[in-house]
C-alpha positions as CSV (number, residue, x, y, z in Angstrom):
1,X,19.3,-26.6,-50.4
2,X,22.4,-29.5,-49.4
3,X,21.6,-28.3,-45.6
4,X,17.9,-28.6,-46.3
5,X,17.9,-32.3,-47.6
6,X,20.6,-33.4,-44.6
7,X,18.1,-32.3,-42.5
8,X,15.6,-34.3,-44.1
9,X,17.4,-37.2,-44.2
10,X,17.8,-37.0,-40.0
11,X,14.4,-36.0,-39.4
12,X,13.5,-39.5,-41.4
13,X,16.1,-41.5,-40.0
14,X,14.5,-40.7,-36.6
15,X,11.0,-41.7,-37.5
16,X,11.6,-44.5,-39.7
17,X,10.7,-47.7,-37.4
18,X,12.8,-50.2,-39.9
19,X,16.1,-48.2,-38.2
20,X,15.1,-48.1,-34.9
21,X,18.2,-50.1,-32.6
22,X,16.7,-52.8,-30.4
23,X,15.7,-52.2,-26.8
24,X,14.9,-53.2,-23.7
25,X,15.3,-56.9,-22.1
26,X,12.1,-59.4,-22.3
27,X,12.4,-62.6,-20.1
28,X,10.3,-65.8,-20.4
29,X,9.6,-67.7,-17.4
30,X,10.0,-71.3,-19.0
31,X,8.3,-74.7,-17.7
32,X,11.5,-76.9,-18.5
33,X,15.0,-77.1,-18.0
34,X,16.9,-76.4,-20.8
35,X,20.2,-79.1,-21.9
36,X,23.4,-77.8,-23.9
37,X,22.2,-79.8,-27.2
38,X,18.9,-77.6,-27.8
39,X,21.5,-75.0,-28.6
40,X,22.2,-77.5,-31.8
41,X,19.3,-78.0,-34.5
42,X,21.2,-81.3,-35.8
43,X,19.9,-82.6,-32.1
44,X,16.5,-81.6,-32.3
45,X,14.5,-84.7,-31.2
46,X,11.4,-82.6,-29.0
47,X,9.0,-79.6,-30.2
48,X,10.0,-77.8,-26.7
49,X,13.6,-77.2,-28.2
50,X,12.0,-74.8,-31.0
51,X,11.6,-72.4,-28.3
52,X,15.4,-71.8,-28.3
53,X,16.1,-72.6,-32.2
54,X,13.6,-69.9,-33.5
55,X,16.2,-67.0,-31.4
56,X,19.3,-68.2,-32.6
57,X,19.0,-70.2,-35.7
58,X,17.0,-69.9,-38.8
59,X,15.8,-72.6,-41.7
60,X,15.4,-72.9,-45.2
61,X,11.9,-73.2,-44.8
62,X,9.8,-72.8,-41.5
63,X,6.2,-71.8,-39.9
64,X,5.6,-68.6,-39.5
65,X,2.1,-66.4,-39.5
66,X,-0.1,-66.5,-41.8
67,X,2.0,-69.6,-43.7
68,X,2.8,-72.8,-41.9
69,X,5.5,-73.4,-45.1
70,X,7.3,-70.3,-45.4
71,X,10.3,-69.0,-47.6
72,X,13.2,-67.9,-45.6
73,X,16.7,-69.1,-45.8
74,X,15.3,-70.0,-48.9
75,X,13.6,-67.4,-51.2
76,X,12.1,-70.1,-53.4
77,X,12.2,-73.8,-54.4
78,X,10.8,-76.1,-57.3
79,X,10.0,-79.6,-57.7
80,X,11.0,-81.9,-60.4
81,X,7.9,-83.2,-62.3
82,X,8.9,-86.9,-61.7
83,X,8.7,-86.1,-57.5
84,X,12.5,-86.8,-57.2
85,X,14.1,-84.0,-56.9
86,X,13.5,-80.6,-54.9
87,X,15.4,-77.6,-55.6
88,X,16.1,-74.5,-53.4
89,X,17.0,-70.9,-54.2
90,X,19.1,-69.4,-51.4
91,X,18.6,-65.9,-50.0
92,X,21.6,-63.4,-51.5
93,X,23.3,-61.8,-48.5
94,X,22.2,-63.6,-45.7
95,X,25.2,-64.2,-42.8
96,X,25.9,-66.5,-39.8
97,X,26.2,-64.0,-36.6
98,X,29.9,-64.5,-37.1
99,X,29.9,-62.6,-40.6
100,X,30.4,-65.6,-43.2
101,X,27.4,-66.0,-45.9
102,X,25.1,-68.6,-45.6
103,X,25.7,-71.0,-48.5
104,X,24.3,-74.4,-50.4
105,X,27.3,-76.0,-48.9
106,X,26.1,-75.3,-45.0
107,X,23.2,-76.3,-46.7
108,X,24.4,-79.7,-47.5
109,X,26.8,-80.2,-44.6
110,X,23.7,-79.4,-42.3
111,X,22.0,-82.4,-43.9
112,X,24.7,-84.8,-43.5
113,X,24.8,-84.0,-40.1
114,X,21.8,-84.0,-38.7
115,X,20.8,-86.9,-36.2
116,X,18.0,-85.5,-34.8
117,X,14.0,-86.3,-34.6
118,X,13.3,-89.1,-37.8
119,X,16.9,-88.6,-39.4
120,X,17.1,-92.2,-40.4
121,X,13.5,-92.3,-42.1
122,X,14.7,-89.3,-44.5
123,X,18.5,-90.7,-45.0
124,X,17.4,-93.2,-46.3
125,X,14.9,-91.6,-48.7
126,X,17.6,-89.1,-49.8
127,X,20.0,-90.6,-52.2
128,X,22.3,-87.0,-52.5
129,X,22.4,-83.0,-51.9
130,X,23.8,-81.5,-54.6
131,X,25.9,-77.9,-54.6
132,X,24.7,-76.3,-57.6
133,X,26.5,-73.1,-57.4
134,X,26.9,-71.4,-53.7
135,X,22.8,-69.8,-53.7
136,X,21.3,-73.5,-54.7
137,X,20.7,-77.0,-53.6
138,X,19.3,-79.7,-54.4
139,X,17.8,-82.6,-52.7
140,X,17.6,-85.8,-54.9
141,X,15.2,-88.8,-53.4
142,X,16.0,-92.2,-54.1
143,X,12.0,-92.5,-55.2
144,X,9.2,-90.2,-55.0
145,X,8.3,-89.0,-51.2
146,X,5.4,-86.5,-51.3
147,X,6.2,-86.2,-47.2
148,X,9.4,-84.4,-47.8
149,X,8.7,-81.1,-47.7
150,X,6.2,-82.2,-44.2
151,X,9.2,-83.5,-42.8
152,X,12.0,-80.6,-43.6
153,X,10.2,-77.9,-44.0
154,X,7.8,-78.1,-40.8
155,X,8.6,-78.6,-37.3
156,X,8.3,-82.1,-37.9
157,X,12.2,-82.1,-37.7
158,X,14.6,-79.7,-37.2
159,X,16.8,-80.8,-40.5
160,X,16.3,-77.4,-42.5
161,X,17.4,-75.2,-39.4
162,X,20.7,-74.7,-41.4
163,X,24.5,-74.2,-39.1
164,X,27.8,-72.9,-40.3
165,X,30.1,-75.8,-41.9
166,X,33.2,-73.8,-41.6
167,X,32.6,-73.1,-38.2
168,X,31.5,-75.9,-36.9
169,X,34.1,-78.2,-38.8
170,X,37.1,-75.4,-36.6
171,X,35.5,-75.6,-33.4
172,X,33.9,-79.6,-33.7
173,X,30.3,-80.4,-31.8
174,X,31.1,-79.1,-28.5
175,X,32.6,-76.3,-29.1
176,X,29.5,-75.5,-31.2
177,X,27.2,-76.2,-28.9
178,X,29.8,-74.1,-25.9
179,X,29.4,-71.4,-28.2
180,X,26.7,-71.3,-30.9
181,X,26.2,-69.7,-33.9
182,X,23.3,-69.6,-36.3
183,X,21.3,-67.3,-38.7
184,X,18.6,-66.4,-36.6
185,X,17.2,-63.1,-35.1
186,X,19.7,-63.6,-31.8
187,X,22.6,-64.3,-30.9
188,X,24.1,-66.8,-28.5
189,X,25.3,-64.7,-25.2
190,X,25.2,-67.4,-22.4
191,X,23.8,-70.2,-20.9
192,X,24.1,-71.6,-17.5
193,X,22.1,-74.9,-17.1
194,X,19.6,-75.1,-14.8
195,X,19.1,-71.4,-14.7
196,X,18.8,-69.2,-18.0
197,X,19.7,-69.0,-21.8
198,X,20.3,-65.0,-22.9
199,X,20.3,-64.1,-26.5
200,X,21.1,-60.6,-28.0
201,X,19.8,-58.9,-31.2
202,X,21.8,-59.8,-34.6
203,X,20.8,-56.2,-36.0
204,X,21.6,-58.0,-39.3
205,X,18.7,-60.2,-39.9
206,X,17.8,-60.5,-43.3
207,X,14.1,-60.7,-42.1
208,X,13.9,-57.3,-40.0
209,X,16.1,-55.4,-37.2
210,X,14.6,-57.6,-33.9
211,X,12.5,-55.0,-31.7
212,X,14.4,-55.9,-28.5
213,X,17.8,-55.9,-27.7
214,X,17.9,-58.8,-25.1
215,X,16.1,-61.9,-24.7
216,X,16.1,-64.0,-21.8
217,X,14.5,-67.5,-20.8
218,X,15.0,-68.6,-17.6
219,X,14.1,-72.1,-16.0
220,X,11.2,-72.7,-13.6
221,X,9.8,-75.7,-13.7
222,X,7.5,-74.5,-10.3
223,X,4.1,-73.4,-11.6
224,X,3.4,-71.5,-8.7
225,X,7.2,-69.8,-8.7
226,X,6.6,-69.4,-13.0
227,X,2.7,-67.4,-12.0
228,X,4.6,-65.1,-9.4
229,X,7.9,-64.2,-11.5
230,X,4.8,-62.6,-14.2
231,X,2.4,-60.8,-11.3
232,X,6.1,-59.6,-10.1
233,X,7.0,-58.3,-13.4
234,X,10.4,-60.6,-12.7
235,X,9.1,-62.5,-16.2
236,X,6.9,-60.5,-18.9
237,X,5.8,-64.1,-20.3
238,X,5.3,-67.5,-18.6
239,X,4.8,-71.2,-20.5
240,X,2.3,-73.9,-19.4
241,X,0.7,-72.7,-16.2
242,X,-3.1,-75.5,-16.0
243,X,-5.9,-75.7,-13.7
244,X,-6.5,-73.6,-11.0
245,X,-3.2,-71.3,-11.6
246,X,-4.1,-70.7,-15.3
247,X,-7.8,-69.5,-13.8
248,X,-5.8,-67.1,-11.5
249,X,-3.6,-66.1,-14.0
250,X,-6.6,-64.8,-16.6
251,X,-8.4,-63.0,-13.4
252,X,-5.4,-61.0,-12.1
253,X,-5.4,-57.5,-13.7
254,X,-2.7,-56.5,-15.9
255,X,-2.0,-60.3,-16.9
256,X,-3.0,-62.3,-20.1
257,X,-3.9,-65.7,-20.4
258,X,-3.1,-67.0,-24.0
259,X,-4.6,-70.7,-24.7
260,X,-2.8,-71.9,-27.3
261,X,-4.2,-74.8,-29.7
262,X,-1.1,-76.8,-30.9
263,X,-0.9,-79.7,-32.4
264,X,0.3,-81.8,-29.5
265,X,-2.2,-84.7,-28.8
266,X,-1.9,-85.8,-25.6
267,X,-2.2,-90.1,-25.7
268,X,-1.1,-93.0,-23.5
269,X,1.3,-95.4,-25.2
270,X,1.2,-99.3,-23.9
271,X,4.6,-100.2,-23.9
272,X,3.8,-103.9,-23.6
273,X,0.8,-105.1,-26.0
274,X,3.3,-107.3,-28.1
275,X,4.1,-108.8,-25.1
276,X,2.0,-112.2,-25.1
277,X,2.6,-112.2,-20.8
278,X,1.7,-108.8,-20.4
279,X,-2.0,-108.1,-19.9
280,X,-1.9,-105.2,-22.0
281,X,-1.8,-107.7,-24.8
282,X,-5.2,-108.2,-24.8
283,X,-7.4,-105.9,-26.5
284,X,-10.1,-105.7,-23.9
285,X,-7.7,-104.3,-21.3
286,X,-6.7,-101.5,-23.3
287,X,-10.5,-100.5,-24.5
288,X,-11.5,-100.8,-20.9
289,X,-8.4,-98.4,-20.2
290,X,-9.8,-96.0,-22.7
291,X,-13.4,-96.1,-21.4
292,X,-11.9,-95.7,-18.2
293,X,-10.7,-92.1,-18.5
294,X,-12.7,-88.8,-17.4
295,X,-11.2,-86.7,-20.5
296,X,-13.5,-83.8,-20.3
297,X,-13.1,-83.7,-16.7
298,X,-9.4,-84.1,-17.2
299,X,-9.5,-81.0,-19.3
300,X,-11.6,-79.0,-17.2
301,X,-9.0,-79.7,-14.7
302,X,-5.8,-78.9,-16.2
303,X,-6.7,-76.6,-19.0
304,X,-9.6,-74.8,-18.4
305,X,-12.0,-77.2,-20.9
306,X,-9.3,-75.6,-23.9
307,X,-7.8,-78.3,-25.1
308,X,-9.7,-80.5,-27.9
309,X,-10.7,-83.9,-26.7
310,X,-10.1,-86.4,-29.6
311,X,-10.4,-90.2,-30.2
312,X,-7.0,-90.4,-32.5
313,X,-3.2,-89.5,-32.1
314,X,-3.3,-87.8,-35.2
315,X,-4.3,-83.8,-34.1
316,X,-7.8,-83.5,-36.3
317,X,-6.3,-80.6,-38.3
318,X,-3.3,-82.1,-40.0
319,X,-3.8,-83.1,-43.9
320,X,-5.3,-86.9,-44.0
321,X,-6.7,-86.9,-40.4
322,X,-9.3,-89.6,-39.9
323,X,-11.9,-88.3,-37.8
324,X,-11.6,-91.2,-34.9
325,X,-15.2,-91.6,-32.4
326,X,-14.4,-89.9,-29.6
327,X,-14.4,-92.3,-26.5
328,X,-17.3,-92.2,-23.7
329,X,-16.5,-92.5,-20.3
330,X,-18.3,-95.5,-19.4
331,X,-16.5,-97.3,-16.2
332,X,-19.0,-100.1,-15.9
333,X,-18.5,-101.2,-19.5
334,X,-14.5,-100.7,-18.0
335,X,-15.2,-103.2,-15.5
336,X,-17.0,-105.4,-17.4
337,X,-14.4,-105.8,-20.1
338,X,-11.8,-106.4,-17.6
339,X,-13.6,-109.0,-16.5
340,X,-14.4,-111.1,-19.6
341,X,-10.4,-110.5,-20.1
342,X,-10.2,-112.1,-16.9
343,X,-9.5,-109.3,-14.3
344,X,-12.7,-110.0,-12.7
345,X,-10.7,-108.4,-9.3
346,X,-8.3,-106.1,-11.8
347,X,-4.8,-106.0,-12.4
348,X,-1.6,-105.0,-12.3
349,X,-0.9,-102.6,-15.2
350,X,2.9,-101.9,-14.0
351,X,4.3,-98.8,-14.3
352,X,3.1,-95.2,-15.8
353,X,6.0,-92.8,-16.7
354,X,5.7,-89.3,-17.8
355,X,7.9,-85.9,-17.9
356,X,7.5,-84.0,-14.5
357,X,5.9,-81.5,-16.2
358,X,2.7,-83.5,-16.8
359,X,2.3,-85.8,-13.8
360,X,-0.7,-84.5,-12.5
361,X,-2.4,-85.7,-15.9
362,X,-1.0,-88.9,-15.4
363,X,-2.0,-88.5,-11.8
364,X,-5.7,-88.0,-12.6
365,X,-5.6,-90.8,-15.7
366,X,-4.1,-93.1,-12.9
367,X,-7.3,-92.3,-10.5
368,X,-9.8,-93.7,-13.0
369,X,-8.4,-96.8,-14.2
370,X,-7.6,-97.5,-10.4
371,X,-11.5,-97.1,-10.0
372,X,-12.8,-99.3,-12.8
373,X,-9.2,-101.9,-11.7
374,X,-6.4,-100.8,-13.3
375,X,-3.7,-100.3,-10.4
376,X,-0.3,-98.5,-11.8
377,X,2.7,-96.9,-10.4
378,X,3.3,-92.9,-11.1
379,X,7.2,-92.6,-12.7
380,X,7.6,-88.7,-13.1
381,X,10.9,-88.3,-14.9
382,X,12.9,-84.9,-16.1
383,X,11.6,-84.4,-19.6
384,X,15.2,-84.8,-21.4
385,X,15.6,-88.4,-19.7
386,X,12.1,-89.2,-20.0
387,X,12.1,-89.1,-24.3
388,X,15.6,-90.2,-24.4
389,X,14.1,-93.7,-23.0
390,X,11.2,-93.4,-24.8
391,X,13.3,-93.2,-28.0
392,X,15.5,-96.0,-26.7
393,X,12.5,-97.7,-26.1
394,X,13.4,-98.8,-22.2
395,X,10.0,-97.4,-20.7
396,X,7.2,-100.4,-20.0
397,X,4.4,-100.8,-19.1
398,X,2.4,-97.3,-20.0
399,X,3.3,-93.6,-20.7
400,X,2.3,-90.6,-21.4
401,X,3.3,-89.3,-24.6
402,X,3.0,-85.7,-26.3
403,X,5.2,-85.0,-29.3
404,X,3.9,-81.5,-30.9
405,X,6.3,-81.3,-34.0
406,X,4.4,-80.0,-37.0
407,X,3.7,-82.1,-40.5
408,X,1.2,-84.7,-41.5
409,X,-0.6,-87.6,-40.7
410,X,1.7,-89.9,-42.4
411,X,4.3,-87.7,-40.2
412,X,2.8,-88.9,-37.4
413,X,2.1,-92.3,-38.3
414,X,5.5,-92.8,-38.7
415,X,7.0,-91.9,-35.9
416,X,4.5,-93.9,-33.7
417,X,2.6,-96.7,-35.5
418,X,5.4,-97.9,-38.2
419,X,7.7,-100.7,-37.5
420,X,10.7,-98.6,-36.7
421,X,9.4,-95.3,-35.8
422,X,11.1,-93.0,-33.7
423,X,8.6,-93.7,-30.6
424,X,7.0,-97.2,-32.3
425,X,7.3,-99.7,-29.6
426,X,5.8,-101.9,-31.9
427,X,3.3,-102.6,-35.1
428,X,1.1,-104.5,-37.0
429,X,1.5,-106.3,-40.0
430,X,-1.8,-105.5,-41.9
431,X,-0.6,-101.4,-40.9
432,X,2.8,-101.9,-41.5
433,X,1.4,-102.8,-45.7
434,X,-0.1,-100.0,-45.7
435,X,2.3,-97.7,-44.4
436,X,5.0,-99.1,-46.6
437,X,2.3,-98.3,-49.6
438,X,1.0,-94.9,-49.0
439,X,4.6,-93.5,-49.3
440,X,5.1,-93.9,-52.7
441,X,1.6,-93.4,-53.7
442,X,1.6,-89.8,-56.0
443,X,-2.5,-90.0,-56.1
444,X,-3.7,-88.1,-53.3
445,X,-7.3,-89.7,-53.1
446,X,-5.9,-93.1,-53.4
447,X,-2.9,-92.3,-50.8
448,X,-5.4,-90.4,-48.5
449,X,-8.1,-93.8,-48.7
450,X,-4.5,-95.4,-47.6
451,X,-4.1,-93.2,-44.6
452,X,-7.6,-93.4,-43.6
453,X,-7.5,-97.3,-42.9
454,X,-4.4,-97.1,-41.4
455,X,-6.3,-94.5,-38.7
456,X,-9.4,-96.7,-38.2
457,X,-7.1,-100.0,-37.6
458,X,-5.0,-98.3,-35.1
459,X,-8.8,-97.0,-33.6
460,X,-9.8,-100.9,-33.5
461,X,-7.3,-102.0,-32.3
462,X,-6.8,-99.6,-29.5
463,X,-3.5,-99.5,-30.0
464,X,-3.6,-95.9,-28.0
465,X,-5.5,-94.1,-25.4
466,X,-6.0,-90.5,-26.5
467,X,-6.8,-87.7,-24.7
468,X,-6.9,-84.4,-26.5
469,X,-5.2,-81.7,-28.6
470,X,-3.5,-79.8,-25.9
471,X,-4.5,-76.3,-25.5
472,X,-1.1,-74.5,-24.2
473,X,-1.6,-72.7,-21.4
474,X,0.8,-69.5,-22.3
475,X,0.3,-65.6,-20.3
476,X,2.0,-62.7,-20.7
477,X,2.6,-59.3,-18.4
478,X,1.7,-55.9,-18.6
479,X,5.1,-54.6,-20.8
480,X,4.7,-56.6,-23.7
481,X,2.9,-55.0,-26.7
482,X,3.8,-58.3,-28.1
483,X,4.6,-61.6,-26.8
484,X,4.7,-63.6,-30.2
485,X,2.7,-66.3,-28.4
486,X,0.0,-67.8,-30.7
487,X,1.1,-65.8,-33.6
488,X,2.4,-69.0,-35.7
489,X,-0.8,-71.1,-35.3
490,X,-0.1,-74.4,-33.5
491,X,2.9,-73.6,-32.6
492,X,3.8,-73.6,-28.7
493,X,6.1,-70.8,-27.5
494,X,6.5,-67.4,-28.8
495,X,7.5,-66.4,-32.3
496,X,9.0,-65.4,-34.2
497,X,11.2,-63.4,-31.6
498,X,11.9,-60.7,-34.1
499,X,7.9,-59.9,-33.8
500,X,7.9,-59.3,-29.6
501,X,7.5,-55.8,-28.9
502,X,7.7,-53.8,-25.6
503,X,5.0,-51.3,-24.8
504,X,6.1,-47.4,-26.1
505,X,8.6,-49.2,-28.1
């Protein structure tokens, strides 16, 4: 009988998936170049850093299918009834990759630390974390924020995406970021900038054993070099191949093309339109702008007709959305505009910057204002300079901006249209009333009637030049089973990691 039930026991061990080791390698071909501090969630200032903190880190809450607000570092968490204070349950036995327990106190010290996208909006909301006892926390606000859960435990920030105190506080800020550590489904192996990021299975998850051992993402920011790694089979998944390379990419046997909605809204920023000298000042020249522009076209072009074309910043699924008119294309009226704003013979708009990654939708945005008047210089720029100086604020003139983190309108409103914001060059004073109202205001309706007017002002007063939601054009090769792209909904890249599978495996 004892030798009957060992053998048992091996003949389940062997067919149990849930103890299966990881194998295999799977490498992404990725669209930008990775820098040192996307290895550090306290630096997270883009969505395109996600990519790299869903592998090796993980947070107390975070997206994932099927819940866009999911318990993970944290099992559970209340809120007081008074809206101040918001309590979190911590995972038992749940490790960093170098063995020591996760705890409230990396918890708080995470907090503290954290400097990245919209860290002074929430400091300042925040008047303490509290240590209860080492498996809870709590976060006590200054006065009720109903936006604080959209900004921690979304993508809207990377502030919940907890690191180890201890370690960090031996080895200081570089040394973390030399050598990483985090919670996550992977661990830190090696990075060499400007060519690849490798990451290896932390067997110890809390969530599940990862399915393969190795994970690679190596830079190409070539299109054309990112679409031949995946027919070669030298990448099993590719990000953001557009136009006529995403068309070849879903008629090549054995590939997948994987359009992506996200919430990433695609919108022109004038730099300048506080600027009494600058001719983006006057309203007329930025409707004409707006009139000006082929969206549809535009899509067609770069993504296939997938992406959503939209009249706001705000992405048209996020809680309080307005629902902006969507803008015609109607060039004469363009002209005419200019015209009564005095550019009867057009103008001068300055410079247009963007990351190199999108230039040829500037390009093509660039084409139709120079046909209804509106002559502008292209500035590509690499993407981490290019939102560095948009944060800074040192861009004029016009740019191009997409920011795709998760959350709200108010989110969103915040980091663009409120005096302040992260990316606010600028605001109004009959929108800056209401945005300092609606975030105290407990009643939804009468918060939601709040965020409402604050969409339609920004929509008369063209403060923007949307484009659309951007469809992310995403494929994947013949070995993947699964590539984890598209299975969090609007969420770029694929996760989580732990989820990719090779075929047979």
């Amino acid at each position: 009988m004892r030798h009957a039930l060992v053998l048992l026991a091996l003949t389940l061990s062997a067919v149990t998936p849930a103890w299966a080791a990881p194998e295999g390698t799977v490498t992404w071909a990725s669209h930008v170049s990775l820098v040192p501090t996307w290895l550090d969630p306290g630096e997270t200032t883009t969505g395109t850093q996600f990519m790299i903190t869903f592998a090796l880190h993980d947070a107390l809450v975070k997206p994932m299918p099927g819940n866009p607000m999911a318990p993970s570092l944290a099992e559970s968490w209340t809120t007081s009834p008074d809206g101040l204070a918001y309590e979190f349950k911590l995972r038992k036995g749940v490790t960093f990759h170098n063995g020591d327990p996760v705890t409230a106190d990396d918890v708080k010290f995470t907090f503290e630390r954290y400097k990245g996208l919209s860290a002074p909006q929430m400091k300042e909301r925040v008047r303490a974390v509290e240590v209860i006892d080492p498996e809870r926390v709590r976060f006590v606000l200054k006065q009720p924020w109903p936006d604080f859960l959209a900004f921690y435990g979304t993508l809207a920030t990377g502030a919940a995406w907890i690191v180890p105190k201890k370690y960090i506080e031996k080895v200081g800020d570089a040394g973390f970021r030399a050598a990483p550590i985090g919670a996550g489904p992977y661990k830190f192996v090696s990075f060499t900038p400007g060519v690849d990021v490798t990451f290896e299975a932390y067997e110890k998850y809390w969530r599940k054993v990862p399915n393969v051992k190795r994970i690679v993402l190596k830079m190409v920011p070539e299109e054309t070099t990112r679409l031949a790694m995946l027919k070669r089979q030298e990448a099993d998944a590719t990000f953001y191949v557009n136009g006529a390379l995403a068309e070849e990419l879903r008629n090549t046997p054995g590939l997948t093309l994987k359009p992506t909605p996200i919430p990433s809204t695609f919108f022109v920023v004038f730099t300048e339109q506080w600027d009494p000298k600058s001719p983006w000042a006057d309203k007329r020249v930025r409707l004409a702008a707006n009139l000006a522009i082929n969206r549809q076209a535009i899509n067609q072009a770069e993504t296939l007709g997938y992406s959503y074309v939209t009249g706001s910043i705000i992405p048209h699924r996020f809680d309080f959305a307005w629902q902006a008119p969507k803008y015609a294309h109607d060039p004469a009226r363009a002209k005419q505009l200019l015209a009564e704003a005095g550019y009867a013979n057009g103008l001068d708009g300055g410079d247009f910057f963007s990351d190199n990654v999108t230039v040829s939708v500037v390009e093509a945005i660039v084409n139709d204002w120079r046909a209804a008047g509106i002559r502008m210089r292209v500035r590509p720029m690499e993407r981490a300079g290019f939102f560095g100086q948009f944060r800074e604020k040192k861009l004029r003139g016009a740019l191009l901006a997409f920011i795709g983190v998760h959350g709200n309108a108010a989110t969103r409103l915040d980091a663009f249209v409120a005096a302040g914001g992260v990316y606010a060059y600028g605001s109004y004073p009959d929108i800056e009333a209401l945005l300092k109202d609606q975030r105290n205001e407990l009643d939804r309706k009468k918060r939601e009637a709040m965020l409402h007017k604050i969409q339609q002002l920004v929509h008369e007063k063209a403060m923007f030049a949307p484009l659309w939601e951007l469809a992310f054009m995403n494929g994947h090769g013949p070995r993947l089973a699964e590539s984890g792209l598209g299975l969090i909904p609007d969420y770029f890249y694929s996760a989580p990691y732990d989820d990719v599978r090779l075929k047979g495996k």
